[in-house]
NUTI-863695 format. One record per residue: x, y, z of N, C-alpha, C, O in turn. Coordinates in steps of 0.05 Angstrom, whole numbers, padded with zeros to 5 digits, always signed. Layout:
XYZXYZXYZXYZ
...
This chain:
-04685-01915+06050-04702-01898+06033-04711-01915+06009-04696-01927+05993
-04739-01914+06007-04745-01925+05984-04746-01921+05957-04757-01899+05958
-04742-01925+05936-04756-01905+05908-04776-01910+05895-04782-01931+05886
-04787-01890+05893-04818-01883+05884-04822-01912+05849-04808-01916+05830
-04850-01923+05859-04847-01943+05838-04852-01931+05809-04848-01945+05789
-04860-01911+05807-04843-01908+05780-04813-01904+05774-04804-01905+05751
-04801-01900+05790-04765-01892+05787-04764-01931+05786-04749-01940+05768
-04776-01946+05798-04772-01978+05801-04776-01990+05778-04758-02005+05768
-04803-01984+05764-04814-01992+05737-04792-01988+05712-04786-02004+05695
-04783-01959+05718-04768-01944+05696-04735-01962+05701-04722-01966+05681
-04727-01970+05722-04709-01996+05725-04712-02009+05709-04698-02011+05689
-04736-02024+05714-04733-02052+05711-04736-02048+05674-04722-02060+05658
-04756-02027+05668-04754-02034+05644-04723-02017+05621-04725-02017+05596
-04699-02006+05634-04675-02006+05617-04662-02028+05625-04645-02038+05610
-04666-02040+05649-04649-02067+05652-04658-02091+05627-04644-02107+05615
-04680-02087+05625-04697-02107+05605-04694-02103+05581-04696-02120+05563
-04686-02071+05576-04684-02063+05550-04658-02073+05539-04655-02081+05516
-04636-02070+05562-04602-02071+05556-04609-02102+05554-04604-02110+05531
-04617-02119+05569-04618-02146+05569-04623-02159+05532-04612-02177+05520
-04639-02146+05527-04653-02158+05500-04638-02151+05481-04633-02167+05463
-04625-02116+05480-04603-02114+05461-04583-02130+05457-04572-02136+05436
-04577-02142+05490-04546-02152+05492-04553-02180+05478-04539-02192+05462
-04578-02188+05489-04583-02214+05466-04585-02217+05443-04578-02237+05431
-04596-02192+05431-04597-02191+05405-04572-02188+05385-04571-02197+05363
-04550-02172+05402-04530-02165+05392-04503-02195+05391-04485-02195+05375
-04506-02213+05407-04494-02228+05424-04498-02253+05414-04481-02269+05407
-04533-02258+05412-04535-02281+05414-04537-02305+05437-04544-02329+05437
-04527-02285+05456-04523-02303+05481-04558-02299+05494-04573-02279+05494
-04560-02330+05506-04586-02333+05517-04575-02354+05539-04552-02363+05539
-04595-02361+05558-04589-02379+05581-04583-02404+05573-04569-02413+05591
-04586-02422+05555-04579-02444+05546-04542-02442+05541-04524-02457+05549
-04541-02417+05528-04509-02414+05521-04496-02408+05545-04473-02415+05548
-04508-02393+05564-04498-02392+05585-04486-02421+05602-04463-02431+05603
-04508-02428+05613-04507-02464+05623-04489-02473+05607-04472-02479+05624
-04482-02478+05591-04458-02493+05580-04430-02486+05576-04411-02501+05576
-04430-02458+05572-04407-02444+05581-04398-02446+05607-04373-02448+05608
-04413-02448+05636-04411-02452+05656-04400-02484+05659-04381-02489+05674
-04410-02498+05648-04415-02523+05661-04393-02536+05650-04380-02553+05662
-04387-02522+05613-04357-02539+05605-04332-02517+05607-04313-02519+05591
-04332-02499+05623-04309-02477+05635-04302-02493+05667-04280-02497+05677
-04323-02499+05677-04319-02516+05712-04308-02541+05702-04286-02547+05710
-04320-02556+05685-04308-02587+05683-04277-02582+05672-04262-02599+05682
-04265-02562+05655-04236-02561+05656-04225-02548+05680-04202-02551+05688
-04240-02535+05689-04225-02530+05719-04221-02543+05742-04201-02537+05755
-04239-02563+05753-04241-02590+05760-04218-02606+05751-04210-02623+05767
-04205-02604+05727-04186-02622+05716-04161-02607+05717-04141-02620+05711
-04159-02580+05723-04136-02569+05722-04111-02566+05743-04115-02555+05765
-04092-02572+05738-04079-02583+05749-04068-02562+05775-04064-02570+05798
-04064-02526+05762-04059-02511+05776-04087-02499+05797-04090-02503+05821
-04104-02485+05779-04133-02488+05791-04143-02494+05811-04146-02482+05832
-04151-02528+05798-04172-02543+05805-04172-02551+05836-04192-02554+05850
-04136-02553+05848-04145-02562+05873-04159-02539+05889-04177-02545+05905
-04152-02510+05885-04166-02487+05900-04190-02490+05899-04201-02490+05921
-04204-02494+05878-04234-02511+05874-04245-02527+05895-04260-02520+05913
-04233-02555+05891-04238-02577+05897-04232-02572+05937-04241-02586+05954
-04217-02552+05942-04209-02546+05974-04234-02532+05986-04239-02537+06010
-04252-02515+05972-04274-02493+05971-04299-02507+05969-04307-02514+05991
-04314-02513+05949-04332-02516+05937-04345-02553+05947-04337-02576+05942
-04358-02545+05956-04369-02572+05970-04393-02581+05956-04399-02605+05957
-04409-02561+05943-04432-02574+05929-04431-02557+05902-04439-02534+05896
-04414-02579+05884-04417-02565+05854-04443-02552+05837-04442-02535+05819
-04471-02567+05849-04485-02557+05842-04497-02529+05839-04506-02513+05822
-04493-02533+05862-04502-02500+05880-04475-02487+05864-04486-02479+05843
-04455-02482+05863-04437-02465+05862-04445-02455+05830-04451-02432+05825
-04443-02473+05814-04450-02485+05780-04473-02458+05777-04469-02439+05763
-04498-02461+05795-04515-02455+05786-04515-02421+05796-04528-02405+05782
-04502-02412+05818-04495-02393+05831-04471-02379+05792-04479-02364+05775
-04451-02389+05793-04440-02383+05773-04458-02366+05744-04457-02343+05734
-04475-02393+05736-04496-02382+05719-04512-02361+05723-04523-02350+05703
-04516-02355+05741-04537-02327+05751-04512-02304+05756-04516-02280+05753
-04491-02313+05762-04473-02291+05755-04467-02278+05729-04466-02254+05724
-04461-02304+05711-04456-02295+05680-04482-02284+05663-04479-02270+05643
-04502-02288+05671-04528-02277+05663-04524-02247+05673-04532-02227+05661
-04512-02248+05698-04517-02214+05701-04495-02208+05695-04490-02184+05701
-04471-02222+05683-04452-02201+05675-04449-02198+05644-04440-02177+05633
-04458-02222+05631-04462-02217+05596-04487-02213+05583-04492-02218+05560
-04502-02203+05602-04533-02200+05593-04543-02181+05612-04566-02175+05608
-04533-02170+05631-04547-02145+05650-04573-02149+05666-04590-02133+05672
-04571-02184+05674-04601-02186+05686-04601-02180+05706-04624-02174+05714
-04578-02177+05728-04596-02165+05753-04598-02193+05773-04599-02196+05797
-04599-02216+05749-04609-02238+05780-04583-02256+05789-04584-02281+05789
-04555-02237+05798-04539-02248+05813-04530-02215+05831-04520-02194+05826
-04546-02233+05858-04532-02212+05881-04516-02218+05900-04516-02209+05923
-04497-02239+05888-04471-02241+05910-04448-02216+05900-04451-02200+05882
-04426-02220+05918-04407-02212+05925-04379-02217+05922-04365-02216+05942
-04368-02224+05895-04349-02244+05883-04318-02235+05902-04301-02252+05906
-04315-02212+05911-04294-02193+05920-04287-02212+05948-04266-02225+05952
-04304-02209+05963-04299-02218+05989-04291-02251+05991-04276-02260+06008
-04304-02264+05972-04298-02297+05969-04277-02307+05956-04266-02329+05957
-04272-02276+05938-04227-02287+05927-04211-02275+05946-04188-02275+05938
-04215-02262+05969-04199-02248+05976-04177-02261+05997-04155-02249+05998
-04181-02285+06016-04174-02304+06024-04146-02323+06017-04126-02331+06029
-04159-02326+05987-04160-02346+05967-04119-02340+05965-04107-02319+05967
-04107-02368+05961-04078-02370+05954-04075-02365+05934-04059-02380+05922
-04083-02347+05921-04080-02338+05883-04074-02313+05876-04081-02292+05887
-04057-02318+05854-04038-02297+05839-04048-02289+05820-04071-02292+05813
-04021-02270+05800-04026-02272+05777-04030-02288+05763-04045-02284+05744
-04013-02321+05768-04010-02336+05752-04039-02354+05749-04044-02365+05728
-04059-02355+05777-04080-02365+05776-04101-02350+05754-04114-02361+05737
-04099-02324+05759-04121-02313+05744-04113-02320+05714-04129-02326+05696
-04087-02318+05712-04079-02331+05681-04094-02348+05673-04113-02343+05658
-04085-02380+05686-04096-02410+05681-04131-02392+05674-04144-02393+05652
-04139-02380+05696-04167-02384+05701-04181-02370+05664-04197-02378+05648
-04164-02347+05665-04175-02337+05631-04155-02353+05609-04157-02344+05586
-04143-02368+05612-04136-02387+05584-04163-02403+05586-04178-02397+05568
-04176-02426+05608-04194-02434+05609-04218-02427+05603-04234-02441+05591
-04224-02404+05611-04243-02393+05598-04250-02383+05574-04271-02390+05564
-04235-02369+05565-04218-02361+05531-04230-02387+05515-04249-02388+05500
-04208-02411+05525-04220-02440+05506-04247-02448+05507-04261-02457+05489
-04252-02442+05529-04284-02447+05531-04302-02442+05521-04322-02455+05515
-04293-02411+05518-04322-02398+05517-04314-02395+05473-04330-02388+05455
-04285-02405+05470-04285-02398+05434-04291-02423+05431-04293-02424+05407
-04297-02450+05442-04309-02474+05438-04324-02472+05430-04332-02479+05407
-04337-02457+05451-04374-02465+05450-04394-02446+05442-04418-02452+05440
-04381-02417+05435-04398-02396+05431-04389-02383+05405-04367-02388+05397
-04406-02364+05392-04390-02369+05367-04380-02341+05363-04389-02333+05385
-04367-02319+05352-04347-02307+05364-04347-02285+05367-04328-02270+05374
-04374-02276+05359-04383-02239+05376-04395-02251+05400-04400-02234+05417
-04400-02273+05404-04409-02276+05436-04381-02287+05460-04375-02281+05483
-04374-02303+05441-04342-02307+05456-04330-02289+05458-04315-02292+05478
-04327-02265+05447-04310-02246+05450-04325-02225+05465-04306-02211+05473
-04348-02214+05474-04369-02207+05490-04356-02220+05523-04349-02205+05541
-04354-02252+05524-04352-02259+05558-04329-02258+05558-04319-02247+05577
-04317-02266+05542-04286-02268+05545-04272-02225+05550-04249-02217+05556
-04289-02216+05546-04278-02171+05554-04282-02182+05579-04265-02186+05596
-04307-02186+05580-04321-02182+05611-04305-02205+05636-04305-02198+05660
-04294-02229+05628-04272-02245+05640-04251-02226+05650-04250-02218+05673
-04236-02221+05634-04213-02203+05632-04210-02182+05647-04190-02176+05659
-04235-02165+05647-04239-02143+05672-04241-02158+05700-04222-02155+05715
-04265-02177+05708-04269-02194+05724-04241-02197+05738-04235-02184+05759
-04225-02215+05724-04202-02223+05731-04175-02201+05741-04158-02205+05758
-04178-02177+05722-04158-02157+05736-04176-02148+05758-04164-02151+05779
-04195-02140+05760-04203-02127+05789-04199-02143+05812-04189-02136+05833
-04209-02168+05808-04201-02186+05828-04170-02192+05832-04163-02197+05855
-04151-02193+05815-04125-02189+05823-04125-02162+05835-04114-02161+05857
-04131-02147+05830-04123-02123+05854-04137-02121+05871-04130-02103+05886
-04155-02131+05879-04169-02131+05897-04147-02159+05923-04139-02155+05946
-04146-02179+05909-04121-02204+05921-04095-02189+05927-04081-02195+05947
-04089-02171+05913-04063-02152+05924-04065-02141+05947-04053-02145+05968
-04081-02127+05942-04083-02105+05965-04095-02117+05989-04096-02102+06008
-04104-02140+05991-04109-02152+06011-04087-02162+06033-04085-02162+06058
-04072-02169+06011-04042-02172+06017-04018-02155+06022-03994-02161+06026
-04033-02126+06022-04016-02105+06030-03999-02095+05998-03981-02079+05993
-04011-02108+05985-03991-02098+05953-04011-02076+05939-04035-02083+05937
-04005-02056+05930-04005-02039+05915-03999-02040+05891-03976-02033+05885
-04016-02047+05871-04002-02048+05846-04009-02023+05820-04030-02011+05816
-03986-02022+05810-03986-01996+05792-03991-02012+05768-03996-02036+05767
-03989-01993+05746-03999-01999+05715-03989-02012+05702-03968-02006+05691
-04002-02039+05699-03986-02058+05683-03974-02075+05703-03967-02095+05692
-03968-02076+05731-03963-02093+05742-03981-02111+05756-04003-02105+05765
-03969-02138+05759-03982-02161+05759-03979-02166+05797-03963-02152+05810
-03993-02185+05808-03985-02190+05838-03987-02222+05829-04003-02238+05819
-03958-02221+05839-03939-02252+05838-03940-02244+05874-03937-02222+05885
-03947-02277+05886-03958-02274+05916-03928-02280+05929-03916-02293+05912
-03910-02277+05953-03891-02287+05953-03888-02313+05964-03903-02326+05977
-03866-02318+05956-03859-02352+05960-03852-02361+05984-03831-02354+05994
-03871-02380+05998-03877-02389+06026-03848-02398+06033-03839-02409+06013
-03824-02397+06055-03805-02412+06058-03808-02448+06064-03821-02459+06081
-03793-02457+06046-03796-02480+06052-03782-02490+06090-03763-02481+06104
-03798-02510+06094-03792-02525+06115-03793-02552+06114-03809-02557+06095
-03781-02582+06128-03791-02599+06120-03822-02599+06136-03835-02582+06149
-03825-02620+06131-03852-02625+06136-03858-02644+06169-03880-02650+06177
């Protein structure tokens, strides 16, 4: 079913409207974006817990980098121009609570680096949700159910030798 292009028009222009507040309010523009991206991946690349889940995945940093950036544009600015599917691509994934941790300390430092601190504190809400939904979303994949306030710690593989 389609919608009538005025119901389309009247979209595009509160998406545009929320977009320009959130900049105005924020400060955040695509330049701040790109660099938030680009120096949040280079410590994750280096991180020790992280980085190898990265480095096992991600075959063309570029593409991923720039895929990233069109994400954070539509999640700290309401543009609209990221239409993947973040749910289905952690769901796989060998990560816990303790990953999503590492992953928002990293980001946290990152984004109070480089942004200055109604906008750092703007990506860094929107991280934080990010990151619990996707832990429950990694739970329940795994058959865990988690209640209020609890965390999903994945369980511990039995060792064997090798």
């Amino acid at each position: 079913m389609t919608r009538p292009a005025q119901t389309e028009a009247e979209h595009r222009a509160r998406r545009e409207a929320a977009t320009a507040r959130l900049r105005a309010e924020t400060g955040i523009d695509e330049a701040m974006i790109d660099a938030l991206v680009e120096g949040f991946y280079a410590r994750v690349r280096d991180d020790a817990l992280i980085g190898p889940i990265f480095a096992a995945r991600v075959e063309d940093w570029g593409a991923h980098l720039h895929q990233m950036k069109l994400f954070w544009s539509s999640v700290a600015l309401s543009t609209g121009v990221y239409q993947g599917r973040p749910m289905p691509k952690h769901l796989p994934l060998p990560i816990d609570a303790r990953h999503f941790d590492r992953w928002l300390e990293l980001f946290r430092d990152t984004a109070r680096e480089l942004c200055p601190p109604v906008a750092a504190a703007h990506v860094i809400a929107r991280a934080e949700r990010i990151a619990a939904s996707l832990e429950l979303g990694v739970a329940s994949s795994n058959g865990v159910i988690l209640g209020p306030g609890e965390r999903y710690v994945a369980p511990a593989r039995p060792w064997s030798p090798a």
